[in-house]
MDAnalysis code that builds the backbone (N, CA, C; Angstrom):
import MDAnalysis as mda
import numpy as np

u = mda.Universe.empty(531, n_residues=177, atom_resindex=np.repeat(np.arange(177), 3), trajectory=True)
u.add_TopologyAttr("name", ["N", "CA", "C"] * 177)
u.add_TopologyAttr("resid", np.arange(1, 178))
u.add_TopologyAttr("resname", ["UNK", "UNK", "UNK", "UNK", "UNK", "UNK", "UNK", "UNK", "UNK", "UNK", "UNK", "UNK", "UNK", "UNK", "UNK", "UNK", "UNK", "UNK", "UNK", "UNK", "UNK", "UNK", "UNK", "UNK", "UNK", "UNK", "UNK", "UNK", "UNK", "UNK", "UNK", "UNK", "UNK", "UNK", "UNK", "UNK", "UNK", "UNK", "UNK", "UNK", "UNK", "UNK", "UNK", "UNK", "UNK", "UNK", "UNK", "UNK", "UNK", "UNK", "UNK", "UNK", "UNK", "UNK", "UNK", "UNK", "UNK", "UNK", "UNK", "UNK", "UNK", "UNK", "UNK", "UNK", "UNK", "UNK", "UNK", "UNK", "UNK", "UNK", "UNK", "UNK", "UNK", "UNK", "UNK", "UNK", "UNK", "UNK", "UNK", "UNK", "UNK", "UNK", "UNK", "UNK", "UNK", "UNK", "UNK", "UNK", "UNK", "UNK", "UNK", "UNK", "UNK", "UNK", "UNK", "UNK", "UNK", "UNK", "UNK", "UNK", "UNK", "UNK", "UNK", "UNK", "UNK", "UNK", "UNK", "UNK", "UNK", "UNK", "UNK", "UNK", "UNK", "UNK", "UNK", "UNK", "UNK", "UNK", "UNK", "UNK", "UNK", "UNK", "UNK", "UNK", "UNK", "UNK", "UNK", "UNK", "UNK", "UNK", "UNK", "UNK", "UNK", "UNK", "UNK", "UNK", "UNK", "UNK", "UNK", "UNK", "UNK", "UNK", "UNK", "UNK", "UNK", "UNK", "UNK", "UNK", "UNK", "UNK", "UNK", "UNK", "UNK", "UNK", "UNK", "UNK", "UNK", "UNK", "UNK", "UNK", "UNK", "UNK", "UNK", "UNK", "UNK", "UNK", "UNK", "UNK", "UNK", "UNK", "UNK", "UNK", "UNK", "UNK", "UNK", "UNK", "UNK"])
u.atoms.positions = np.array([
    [187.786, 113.259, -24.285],
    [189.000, 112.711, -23.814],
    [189.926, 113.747, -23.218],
    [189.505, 114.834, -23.048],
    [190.585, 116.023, -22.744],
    [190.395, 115.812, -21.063],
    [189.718, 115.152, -20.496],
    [189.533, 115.246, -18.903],
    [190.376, 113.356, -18.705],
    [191.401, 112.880, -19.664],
    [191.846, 112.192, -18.499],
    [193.001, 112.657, -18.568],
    [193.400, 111.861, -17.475],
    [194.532, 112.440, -16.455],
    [196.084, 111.111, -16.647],
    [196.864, 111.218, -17.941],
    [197.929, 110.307, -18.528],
    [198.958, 110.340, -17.124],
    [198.925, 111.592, -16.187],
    [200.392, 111.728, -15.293],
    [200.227, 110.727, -14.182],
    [199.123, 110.726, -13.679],
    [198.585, 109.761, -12.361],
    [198.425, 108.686, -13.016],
    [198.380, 108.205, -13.896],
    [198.710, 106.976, -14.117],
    [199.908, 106.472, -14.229],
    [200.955, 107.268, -15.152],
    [202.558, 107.010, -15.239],
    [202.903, 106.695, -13.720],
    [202.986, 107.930, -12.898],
    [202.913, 107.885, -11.903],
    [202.758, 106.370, -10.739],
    [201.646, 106.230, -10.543],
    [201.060, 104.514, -9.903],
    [202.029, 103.863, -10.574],
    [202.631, 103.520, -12.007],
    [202.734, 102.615, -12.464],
    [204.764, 103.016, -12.422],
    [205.001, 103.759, -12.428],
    [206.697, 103.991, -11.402],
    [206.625, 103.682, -10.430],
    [205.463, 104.092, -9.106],
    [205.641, 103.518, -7.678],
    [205.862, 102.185, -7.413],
    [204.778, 101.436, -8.784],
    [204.857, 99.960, -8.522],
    [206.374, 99.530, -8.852],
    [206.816, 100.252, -9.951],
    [208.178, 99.796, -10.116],
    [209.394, 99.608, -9.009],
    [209.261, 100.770, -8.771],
    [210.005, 101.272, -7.518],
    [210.128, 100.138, -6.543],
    [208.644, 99.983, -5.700],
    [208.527, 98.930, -4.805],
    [208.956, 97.908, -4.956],
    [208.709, 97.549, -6.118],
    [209.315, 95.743, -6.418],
    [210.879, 95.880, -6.532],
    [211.515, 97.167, -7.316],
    [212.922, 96.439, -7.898],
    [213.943, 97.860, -6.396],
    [213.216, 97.555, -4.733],
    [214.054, 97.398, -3.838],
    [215.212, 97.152, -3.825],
    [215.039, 95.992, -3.762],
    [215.934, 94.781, -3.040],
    [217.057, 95.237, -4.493],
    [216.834, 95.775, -5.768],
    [217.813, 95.797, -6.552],
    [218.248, 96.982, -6.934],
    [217.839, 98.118, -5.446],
    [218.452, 99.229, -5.661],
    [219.812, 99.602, -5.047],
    [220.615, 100.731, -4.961],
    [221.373, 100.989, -4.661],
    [221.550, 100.795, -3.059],
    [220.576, 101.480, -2.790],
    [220.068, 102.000, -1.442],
    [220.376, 100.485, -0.227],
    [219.538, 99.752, -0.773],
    [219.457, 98.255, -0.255],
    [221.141, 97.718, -0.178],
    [221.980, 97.426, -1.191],
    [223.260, 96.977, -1.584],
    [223.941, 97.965, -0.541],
    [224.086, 99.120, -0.101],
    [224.627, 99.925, 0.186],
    [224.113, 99.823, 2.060],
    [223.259, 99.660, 2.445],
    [222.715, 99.230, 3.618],
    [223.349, 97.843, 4.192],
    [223.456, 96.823, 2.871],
    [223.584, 95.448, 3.064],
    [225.050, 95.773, 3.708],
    [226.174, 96.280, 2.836],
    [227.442, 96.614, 2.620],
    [227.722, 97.263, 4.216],
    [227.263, 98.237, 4.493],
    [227.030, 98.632, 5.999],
    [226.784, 98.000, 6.935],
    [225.938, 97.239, 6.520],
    [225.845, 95.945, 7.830],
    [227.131, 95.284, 7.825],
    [227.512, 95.017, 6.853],
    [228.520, 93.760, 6.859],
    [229.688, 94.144, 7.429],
    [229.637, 95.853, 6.999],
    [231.266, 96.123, 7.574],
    [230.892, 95.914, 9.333],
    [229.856, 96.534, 9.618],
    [229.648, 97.046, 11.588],
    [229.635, 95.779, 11.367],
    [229.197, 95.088, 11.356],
    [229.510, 93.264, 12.025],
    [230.439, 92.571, 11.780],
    [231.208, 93.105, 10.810],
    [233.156, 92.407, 11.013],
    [233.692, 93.742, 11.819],
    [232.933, 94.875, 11.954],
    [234.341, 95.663, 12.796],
    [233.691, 95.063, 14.020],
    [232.842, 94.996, 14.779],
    [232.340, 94.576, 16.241],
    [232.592, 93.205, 16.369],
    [233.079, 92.429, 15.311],
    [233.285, 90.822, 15.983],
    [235.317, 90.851, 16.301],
    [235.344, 91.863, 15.229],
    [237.207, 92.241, 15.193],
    [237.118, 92.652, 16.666],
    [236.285, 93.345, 16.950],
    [236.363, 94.731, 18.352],
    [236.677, 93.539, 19.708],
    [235.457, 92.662, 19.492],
    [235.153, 91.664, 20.568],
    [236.392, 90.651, 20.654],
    [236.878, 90.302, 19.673],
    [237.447, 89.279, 19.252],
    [238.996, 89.901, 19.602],
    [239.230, 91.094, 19.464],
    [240.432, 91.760, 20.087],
    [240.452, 91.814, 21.687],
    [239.311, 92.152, 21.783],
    [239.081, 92.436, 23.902],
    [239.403, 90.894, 24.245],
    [239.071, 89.833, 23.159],
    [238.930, 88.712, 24.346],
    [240.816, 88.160, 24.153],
    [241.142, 88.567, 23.457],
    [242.752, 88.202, 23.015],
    [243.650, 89.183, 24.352],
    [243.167, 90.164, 24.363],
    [243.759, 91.343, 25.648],
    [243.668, 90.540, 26.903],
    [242.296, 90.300, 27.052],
    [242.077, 89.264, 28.285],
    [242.167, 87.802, 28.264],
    [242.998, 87.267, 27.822],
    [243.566, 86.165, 27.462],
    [245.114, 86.305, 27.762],
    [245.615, 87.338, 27.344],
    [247.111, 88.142, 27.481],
    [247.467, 88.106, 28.865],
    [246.372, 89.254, 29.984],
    [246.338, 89.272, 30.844],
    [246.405, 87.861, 31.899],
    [245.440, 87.007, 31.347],
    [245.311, 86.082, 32.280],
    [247.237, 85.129, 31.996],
    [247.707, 84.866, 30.717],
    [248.549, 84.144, 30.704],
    [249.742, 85.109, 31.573],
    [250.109, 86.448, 31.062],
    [251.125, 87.075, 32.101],
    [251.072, 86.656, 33.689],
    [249.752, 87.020, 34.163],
    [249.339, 86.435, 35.627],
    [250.395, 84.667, 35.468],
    [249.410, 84.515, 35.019],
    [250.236, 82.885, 35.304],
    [251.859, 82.682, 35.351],
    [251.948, 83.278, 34.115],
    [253.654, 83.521, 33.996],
    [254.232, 84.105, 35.164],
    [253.750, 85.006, 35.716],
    [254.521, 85.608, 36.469],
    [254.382, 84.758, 37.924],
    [253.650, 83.763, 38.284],
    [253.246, 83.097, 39.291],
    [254.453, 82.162, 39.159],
    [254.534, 81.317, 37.961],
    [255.187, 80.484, 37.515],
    [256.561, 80.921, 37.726],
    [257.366, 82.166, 37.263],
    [258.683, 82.723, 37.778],
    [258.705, 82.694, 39.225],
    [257.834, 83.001, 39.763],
    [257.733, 83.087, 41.332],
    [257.773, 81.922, 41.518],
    [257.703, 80.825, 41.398],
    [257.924, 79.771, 42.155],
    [259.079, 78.636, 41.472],
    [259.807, 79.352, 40.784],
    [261.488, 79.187, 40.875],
    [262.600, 79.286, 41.230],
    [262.849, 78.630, 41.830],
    [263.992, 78.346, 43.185],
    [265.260, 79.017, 42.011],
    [265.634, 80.641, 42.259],
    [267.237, 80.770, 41.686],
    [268.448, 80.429, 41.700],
    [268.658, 79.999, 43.220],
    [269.499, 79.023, 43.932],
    [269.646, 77.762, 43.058],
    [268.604, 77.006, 42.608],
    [268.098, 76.151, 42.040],
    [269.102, 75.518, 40.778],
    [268.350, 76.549, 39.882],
    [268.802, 77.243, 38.669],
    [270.268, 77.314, 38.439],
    [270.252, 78.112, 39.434],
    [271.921, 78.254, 39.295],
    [272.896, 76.901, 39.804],
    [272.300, 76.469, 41.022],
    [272.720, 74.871, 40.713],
    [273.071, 73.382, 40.008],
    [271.614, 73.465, 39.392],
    [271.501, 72.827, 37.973],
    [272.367, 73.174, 36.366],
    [272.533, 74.952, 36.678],
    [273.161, 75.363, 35.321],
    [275.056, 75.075, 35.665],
    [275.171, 75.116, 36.901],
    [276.478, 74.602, 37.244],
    [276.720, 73.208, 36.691],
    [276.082, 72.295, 37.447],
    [276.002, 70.852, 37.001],
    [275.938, 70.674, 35.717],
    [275.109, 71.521, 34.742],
    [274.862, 71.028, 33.387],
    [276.179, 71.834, 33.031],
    [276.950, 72.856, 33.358],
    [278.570, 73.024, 32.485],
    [279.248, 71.999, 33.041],
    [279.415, 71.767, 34.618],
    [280.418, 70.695, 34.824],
    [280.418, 69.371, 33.715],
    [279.101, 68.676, 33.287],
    [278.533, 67.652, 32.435],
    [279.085, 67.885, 31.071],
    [279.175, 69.097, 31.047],
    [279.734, 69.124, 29.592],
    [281.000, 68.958, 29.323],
    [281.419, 69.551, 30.078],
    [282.966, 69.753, 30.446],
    [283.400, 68.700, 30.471],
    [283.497, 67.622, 31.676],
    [283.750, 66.339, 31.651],
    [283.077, 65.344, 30.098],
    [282.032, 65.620, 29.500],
    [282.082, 64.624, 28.252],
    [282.661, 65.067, 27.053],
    [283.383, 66.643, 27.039],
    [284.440, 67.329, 26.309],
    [285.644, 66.612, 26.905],
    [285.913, 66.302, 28.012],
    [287.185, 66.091, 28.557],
    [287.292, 64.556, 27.723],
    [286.266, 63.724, 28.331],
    [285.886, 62.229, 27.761],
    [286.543, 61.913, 26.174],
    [285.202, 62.672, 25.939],
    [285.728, 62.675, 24.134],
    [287.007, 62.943, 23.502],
    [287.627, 64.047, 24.043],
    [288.715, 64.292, 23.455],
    [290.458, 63.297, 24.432],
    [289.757, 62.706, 25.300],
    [291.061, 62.024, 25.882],
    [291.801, 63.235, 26.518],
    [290.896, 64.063, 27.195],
    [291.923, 65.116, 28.069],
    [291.676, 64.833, 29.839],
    [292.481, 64.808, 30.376],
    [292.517, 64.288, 31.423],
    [292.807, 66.108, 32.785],
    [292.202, 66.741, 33.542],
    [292.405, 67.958, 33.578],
    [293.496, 67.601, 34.991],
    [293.496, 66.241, 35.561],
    [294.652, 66.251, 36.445],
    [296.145, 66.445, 35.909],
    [296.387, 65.932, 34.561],
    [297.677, 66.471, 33.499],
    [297.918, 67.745, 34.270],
    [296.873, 68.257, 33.225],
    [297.042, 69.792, 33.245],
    [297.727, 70.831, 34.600],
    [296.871, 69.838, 35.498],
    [297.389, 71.057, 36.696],
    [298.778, 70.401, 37.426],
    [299.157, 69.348, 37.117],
    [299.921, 68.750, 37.237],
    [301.305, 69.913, 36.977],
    [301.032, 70.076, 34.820],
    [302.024, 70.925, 34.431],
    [301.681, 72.404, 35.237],
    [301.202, 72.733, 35.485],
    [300.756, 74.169, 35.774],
    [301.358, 73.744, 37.142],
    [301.367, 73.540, 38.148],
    [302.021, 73.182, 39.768],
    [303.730, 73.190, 39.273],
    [304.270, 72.518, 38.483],
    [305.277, 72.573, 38.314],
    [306.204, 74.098, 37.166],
    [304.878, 74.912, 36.690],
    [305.667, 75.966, 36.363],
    [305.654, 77.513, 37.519],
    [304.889, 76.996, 38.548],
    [304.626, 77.971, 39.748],
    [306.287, 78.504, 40.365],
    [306.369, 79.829, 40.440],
    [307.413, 80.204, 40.909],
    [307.621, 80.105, 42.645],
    [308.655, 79.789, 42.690],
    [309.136, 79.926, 44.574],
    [308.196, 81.239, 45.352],
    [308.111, 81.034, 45.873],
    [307.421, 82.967, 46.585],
    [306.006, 83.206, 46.434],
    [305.386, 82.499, 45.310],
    [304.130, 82.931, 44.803],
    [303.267, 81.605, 45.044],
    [302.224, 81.709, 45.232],
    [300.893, 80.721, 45.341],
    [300.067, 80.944, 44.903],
    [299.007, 79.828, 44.354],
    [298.000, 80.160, 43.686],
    [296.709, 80.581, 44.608],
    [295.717, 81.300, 44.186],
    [294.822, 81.574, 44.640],
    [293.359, 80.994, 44.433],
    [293.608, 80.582, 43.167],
    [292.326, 80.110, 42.256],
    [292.706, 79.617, 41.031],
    [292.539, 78.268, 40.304],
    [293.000, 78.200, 39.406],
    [291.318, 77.213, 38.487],
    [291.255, 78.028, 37.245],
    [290.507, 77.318, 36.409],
    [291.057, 77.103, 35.313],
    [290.323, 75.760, 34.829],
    [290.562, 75.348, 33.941],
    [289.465, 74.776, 32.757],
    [289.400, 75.682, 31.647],
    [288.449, 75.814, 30.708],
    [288.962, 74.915, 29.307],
    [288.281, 73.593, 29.521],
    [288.904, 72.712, 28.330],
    [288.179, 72.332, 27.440],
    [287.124, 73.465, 26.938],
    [286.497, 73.771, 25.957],
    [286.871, 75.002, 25.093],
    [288.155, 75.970, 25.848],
    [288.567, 76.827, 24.914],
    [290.064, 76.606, 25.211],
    [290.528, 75.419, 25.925],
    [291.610, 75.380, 26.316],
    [292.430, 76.032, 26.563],
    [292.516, 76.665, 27.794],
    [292.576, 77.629, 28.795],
    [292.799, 77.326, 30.102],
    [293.265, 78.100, 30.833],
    [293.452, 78.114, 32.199],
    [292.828, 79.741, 32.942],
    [292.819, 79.445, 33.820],
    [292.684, 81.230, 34.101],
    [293.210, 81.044, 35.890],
    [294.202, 81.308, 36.336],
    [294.700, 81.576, 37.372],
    [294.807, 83.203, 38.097],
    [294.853, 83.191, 39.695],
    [294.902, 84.309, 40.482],
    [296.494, 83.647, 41.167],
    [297.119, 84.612, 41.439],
    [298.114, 84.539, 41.932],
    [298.390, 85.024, 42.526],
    [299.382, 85.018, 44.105],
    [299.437, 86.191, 45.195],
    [300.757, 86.190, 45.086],
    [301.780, 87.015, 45.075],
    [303.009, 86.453, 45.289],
    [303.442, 87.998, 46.502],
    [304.538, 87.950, 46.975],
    [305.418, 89.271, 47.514],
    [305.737, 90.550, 47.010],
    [305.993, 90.423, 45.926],
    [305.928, 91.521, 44.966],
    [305.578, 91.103, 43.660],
    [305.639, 92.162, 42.937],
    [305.240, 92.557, 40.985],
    [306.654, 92.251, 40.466],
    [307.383, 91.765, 41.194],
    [308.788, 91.482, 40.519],
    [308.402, 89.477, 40.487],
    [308.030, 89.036, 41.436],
    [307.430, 87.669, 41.439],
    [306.627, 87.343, 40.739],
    [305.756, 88.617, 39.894],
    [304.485, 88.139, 39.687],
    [305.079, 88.474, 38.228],
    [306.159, 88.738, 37.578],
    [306.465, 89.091, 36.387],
    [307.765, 87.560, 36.062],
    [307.799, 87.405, 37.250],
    [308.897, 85.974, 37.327],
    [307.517, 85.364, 36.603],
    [307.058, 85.014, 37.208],
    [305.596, 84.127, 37.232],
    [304.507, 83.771, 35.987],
    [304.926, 85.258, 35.043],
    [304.475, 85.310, 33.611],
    [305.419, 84.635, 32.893],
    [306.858, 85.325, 33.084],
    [308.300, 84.615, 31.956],
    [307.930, 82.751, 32.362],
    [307.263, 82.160, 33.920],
    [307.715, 80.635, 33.624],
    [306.587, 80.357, 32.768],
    [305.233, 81.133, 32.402],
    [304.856, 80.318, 32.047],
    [304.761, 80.758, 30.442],
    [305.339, 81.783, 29.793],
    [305.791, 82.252, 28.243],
    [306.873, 81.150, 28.195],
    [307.780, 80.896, 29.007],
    [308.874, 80.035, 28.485],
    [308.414, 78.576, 28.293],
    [307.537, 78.238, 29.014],
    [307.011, 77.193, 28.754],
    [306.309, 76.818, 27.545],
    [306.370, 75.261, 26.780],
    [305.926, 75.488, 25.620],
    [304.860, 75.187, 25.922],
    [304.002, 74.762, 26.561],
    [302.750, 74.980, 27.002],
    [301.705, 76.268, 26.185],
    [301.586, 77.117, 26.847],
    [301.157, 78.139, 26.171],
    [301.524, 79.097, 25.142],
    [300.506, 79.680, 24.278],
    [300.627, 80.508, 23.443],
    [300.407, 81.494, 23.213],
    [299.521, 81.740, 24.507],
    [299.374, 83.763, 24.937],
    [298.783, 83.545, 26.416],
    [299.592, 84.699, 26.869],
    [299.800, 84.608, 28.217],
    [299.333, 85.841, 28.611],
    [298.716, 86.284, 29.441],
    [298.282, 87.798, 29.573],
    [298.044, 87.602, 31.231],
    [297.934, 89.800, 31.565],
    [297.339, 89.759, 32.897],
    [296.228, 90.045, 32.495],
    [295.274, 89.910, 33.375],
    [293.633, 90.247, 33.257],
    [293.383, 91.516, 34.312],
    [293.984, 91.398, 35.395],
    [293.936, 92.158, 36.474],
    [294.971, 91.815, 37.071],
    [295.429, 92.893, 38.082],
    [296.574, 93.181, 38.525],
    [295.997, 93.896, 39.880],
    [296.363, 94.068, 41.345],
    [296.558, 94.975, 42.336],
    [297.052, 94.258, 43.994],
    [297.375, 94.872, 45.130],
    [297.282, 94.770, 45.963],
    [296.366, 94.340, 46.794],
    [296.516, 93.044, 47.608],
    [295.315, 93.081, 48.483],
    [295.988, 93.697, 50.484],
    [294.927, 93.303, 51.266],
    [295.028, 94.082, 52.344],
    [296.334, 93.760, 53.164],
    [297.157, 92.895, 52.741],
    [298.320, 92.363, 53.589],
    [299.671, 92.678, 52.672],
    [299.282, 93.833, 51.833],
    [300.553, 94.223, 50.784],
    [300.981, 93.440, 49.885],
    [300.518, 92.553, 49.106],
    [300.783, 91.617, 48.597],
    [300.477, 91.665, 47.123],
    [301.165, 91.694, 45.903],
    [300.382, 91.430, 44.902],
    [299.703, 90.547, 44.388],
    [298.700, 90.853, 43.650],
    [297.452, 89.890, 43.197],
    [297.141, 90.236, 41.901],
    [297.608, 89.066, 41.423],
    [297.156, 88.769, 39.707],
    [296.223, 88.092, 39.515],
    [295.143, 88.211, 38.032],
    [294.688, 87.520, 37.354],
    [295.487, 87.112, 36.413],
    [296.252, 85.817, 35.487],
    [296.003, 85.517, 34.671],
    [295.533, 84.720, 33.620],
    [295.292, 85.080, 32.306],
    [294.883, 83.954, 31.414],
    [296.023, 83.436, 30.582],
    [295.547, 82.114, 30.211],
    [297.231, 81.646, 29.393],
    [296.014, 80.485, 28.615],
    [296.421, 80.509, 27.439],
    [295.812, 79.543, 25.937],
    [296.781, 78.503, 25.543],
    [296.570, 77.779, 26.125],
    [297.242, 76.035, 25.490],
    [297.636, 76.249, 23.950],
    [298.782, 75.863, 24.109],
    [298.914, 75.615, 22.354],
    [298.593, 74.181, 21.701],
    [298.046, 74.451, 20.477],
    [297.048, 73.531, 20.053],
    [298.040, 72.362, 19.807],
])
């Protein structure tokens, strides 16, 4: 019995082990694990490129779409939609804006004329330009309308000369409530 050989047998009989319990080695789990990540990072990878080019194509469009908006338009419509408001503010509250300029015509000083006059009856307000002969008219022109009980702050906004020597005011004046 001294001529057999116990190692080549252990041996064969680990390889067989080996072979079969694969699939329940490290090696395998660790391969599997590797796959799984490269095939969520390459579907992330793909799945990002097609979101970029998706981006691209909607900007294109967008920007086609701005291009074929009339600004003129826009600004037409956004006029109309304050006038609309304005008038169903006026509606609702029983304000009538011919009153208004009514009183405002009658606190205008001798010498001076208006230039522009608005009237904001959503913050109840006025905002007038005024030209008069001099800064002595145009200070007449503040006292009629502080003395008036009408308003409750009266300010200039702007003030200067235009090309025929004349002074030229902005002001604002706040209805008292």
């Amino acid at each position: 019995m001294v001529d057999v050989n116990f190692h080549q047998a252990a041996e064969k009989d680990l390889m067989i082990n080996r072979r079969k319990s694969f699939l329940n080695s490290t090696y395998f789990i660790a391969i599997i694990l590797i796959l799984a990540v490269s095939a969520t990072y390459g579907a992330t990878i793909l799945y990002s490129n097609s979101l970029v080019a998706k981006k691209i194509e909607l900007d294109a469009i967008k920007n086609q779409e701005i291009a074929l908006i009339d600004i003129q338009e826009v600004n037409r419509l956004d006029d109309f939609q304050k006038r609309l408001e304005s008038s169903m503010f006026n509606l609702n509250n029983k304000k009538n804006p011919e009153d208004i300029f009514a009183l405002v015509e009658k606190l205008i000083v001798k010498g001076s004329f208006l230039n522009s006059l608005n009237y904001d009856s959503v913050g109840n307000k006025i905002e007038m330009e005024v030209v008069a002969d001099s800064f002595r008219l145009a200070a007449s022109q503040i006292l009629s309308l502080k003395r008036s009980d009408l308003f409750e702050d009266v300010k200039i906004a702007e003030s200067k000369r235009d090309e025929n020597n004349q002074a030229v005011f902005k002001l604002e004046a706040v209805f008292k409530k």
